[in-house]
N, C-alpha and C positions, 0 to 999 in steps of 0.2 A: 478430518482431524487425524485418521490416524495415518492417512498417505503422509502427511504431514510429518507426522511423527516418525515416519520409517526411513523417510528421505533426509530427515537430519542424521540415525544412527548409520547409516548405509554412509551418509557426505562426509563433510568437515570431520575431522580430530577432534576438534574443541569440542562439537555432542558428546563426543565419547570420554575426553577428558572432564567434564564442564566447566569449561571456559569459555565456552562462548560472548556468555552473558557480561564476560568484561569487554568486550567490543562492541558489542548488541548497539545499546544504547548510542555512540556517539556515531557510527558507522549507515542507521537503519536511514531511509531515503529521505525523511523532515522530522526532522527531531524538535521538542513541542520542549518548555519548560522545564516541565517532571522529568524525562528525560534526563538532561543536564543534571539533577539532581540525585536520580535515579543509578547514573555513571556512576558517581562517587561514595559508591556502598562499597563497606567493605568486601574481602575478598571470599569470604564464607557465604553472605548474603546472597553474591553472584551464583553460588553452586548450590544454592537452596532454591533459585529461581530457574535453574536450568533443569535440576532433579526437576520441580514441579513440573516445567513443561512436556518431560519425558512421561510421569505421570500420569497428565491430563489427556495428550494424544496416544498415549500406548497402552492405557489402561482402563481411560475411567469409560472412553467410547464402548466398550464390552460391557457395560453397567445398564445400557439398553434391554439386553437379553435374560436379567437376572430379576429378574420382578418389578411389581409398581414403586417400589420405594427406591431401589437402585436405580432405578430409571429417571424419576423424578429427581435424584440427587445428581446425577448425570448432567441433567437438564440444567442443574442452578450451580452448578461446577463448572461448562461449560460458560453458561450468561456470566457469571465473574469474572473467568478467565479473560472470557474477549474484551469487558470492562477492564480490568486491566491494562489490557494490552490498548486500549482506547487511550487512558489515562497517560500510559507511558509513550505515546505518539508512534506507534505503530505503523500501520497502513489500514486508519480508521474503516476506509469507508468496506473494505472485506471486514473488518473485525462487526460490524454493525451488520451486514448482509451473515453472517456465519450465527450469530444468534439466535436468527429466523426460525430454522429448522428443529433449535433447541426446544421452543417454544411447543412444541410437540410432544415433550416428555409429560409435560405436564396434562391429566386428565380431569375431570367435572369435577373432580373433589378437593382436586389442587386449587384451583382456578376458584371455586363456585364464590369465594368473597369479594371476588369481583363485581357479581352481580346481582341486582334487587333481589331478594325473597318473598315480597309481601306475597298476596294474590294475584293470581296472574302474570305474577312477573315470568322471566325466563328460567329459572328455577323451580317455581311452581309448577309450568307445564311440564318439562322436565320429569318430576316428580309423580308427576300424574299419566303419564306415559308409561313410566317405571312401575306403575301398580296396576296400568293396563293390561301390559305385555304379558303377567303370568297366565292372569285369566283368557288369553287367547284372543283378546279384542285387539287386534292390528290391522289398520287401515289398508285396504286393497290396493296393488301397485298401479297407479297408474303407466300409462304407456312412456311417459317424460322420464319418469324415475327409471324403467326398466333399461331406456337405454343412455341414459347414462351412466348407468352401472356396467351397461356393454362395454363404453368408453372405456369405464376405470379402467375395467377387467383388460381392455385393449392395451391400453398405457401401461398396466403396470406390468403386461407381460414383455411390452417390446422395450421397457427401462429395460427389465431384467437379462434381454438379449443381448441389449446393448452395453451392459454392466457386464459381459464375460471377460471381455480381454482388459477391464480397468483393474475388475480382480485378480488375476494372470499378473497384470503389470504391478500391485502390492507383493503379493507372491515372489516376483522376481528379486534377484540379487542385482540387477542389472534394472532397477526402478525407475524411469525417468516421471520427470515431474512437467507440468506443466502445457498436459499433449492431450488433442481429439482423437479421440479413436474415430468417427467417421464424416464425414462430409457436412450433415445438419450442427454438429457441435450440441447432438444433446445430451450427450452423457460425456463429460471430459474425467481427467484426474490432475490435481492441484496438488502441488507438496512444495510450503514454503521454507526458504531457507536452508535449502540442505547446505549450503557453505555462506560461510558470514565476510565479511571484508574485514581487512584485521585495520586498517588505518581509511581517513576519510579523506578522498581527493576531491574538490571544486572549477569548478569550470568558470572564469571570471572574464565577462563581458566587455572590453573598454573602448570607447572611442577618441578622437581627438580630432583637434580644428587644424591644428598644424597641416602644413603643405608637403612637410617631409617627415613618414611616417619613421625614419631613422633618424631625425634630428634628437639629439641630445638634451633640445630645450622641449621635446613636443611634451604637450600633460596629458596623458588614460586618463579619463576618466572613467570611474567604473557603472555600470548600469545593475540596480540591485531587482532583483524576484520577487516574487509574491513574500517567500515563503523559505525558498532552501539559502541555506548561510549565505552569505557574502561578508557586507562591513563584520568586521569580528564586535561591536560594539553594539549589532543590534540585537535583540532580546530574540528567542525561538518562537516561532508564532505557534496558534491554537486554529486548527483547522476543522478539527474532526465534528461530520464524517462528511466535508469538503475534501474534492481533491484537486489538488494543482496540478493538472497533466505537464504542464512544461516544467514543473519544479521536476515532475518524475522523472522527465527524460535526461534532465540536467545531471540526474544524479548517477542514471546510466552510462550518461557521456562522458562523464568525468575518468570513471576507469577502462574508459575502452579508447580509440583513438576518432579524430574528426573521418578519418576516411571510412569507416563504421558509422558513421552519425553525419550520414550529410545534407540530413535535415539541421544544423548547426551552421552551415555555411549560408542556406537559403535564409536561415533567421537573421544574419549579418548583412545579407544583402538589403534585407526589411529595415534594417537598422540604420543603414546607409543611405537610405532613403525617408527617415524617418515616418514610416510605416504607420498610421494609426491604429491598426489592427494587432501587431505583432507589438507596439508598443502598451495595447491594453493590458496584454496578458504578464506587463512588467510592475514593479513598483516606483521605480522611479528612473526617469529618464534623465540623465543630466546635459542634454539639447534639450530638453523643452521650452518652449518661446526663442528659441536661437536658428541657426542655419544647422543642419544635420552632421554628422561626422564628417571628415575625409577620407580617414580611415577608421578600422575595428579590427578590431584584434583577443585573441582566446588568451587567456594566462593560465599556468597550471598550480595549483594551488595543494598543501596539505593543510590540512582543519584538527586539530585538537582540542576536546572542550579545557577551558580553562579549569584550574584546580583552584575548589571553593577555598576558600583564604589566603590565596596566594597571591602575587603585585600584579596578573593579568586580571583576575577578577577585582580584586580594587578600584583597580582601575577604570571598572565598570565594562569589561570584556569579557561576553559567552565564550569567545573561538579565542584561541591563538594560532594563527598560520604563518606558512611557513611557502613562498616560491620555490616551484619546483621547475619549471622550465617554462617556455610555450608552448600554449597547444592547437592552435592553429597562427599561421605567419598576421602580418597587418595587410589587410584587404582595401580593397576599395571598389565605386562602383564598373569603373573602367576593367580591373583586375576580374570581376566576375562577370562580363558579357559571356565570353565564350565558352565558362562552366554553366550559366543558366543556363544557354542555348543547347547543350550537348545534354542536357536532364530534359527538357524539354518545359524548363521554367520560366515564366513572363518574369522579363528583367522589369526590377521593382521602378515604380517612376517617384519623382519628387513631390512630395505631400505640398 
């Protein structure tokens, strides 16, 4: 949380101005419902939820070190947070893993009404342990227990070793986010979001039966996602704490270009071939029961959510977009033999 937290004031202007939080929501990689509704907070609201985030990772993480009660507060400050950030269509499935660890603030007296009290319950022995201990009755170690305490002691010293240069790297003015420090990957450093996208680009799939992919009469049709925008008419889906790896990359690829992402071209060629595999991981295919594309082609798109009472939402539209060019030309499967071949990928055959 709080690499996190440093990587934003260190990044973007908008941490520092807080402004972020008016981009946040329509920019973040699947935006869920709430989201959408979330956007259209006023403009104070946005700088009340940007302050909090500063808050949360700059501050309340040091609430560990200050007794059992700041700690404990710590803990269900944390658990909220990432519910929120759940809520608002985040990147569920880390906001659900980042809880975990919270879960630790909490000790026997936080937790005990969790559990039975009668006799013998887990509380009871508990209890009964706790009025053994003064009087000097503690059961002899056995040899199982001793070395697995060797273990801890093992573990928790080479974290600790391995934890020098992640601390070094908070320390730093020059902080990168998202890096192993060594070879096993067991101690990394995470710092989300230090720069936000100010506007949302999409990546728009289409194919056609036409013979001449520059013919004037040919029809795109479009090929929609699980999950990340397309038709502007369809509703934001609810995922969490699923994640649609292809929606993620989509959202990647959108502002970077195809020669960056040429796992995109290899998905076109899948397309091309109507792929059952590559077509799983789609919502809908508009060849299905037909002959597959001729051609496919990328379009570049801008996305803005609609504004709640205005004629795009009336109209019963989340997005309004906006063409922005192409972003890769019309392909086919002739046109990618000698790009498979040169990657060393099996040209896709006909389903």
């Amino acid at each position: 949380m709080l690499g996190a937290g440093l990587i934003k004031i260190r990044g973007d202007q908008c941490w520092r101005d807080l402004t972020c939080m008016d981009f946040h929501y329509e920019t973040q990689p699947v935006p869920n419902p709430a989201a959408y509704f979330l956007h259209q907070s006023p403009w104070w609201a946005h700088r009340f939820e940007t302050l909090s985030n500063h808050f949360l990772e700059l501050v309340v993480p040091f609430f560990v070190f200050l007794g059992r009660r700041l700690c404990i507060l710590h803990g269900a400050l944390q658990i909220l947070f990432q519910v929120v950030l759940v809520i608002s269509g985040n990147l569920s499935f880390l906001n659900w893993l980042t809880m975990v660890p919270s879960i630790a603030c909490f000790d026997d007296a936080a937790l005990g009404f969790l559990f039975p009290s009668g006799p013998g319950g887990l509380k009871d022995q508990v209890l009964k342990m706790q009025e053994e201990a003064p009087r000097g009755a503690r059961p002899s170690l056995r040899f199982g227990c001793v070395a697995r305490r060797a273990v801890h002691v093992a573990l928790g010293v080479l974290v600790a070793w391995l934890s020098v240069p992640v601390v070094l790297n908070l320390l730093s003015p020059t902080q990168v986010m998202n890096t192993s420090f060594n070879s096993l990957r067991i101690v990394n450093t995470y710092g989300a979001f230090g720069s936000i996208t100010k506007e949302r680009t999409e990546v728009i799939l289409q194919g056609t039966a036409s013979p001449n992919a520059s013919a004037p009469d040919a029809v795109w049709e479009d090929y929609e996602f699980k999950c990340k925008p397309g038709d502007p008419g369809r509703r934001p889906c609810l995922i969490s704490p699923y994640h649609h790896r292809l929606d993620w990359l989509m959202w990647f690829a959108a502002f970077q270009t195809y020669e960056h992402n040429e796992w995109i071209i290899h998905l076109a060629g899948k397309l091309l071939a109507n792929d059952r595999g590559a077509l799983a991981l789609l919502a809908f295919n508009p060849f299905e029961d037909r002959a597959p594309p001729r051609w496919v082609r990328g379009e570049h798109y801008r996305y803005k959510f609609s504004r709640l009472g205005g004629q795009h939402a009336a109209a019963g539209r989340w997005w309004v977009r906006k063409r922005i060019g192409p972003y890769f030309p019309p392909v086919s499967l002739r046109d990618l033999e000698g790009y498979f071949r040169s990657r060393g990928w099996p040209l896709p055959e006909l389903e």
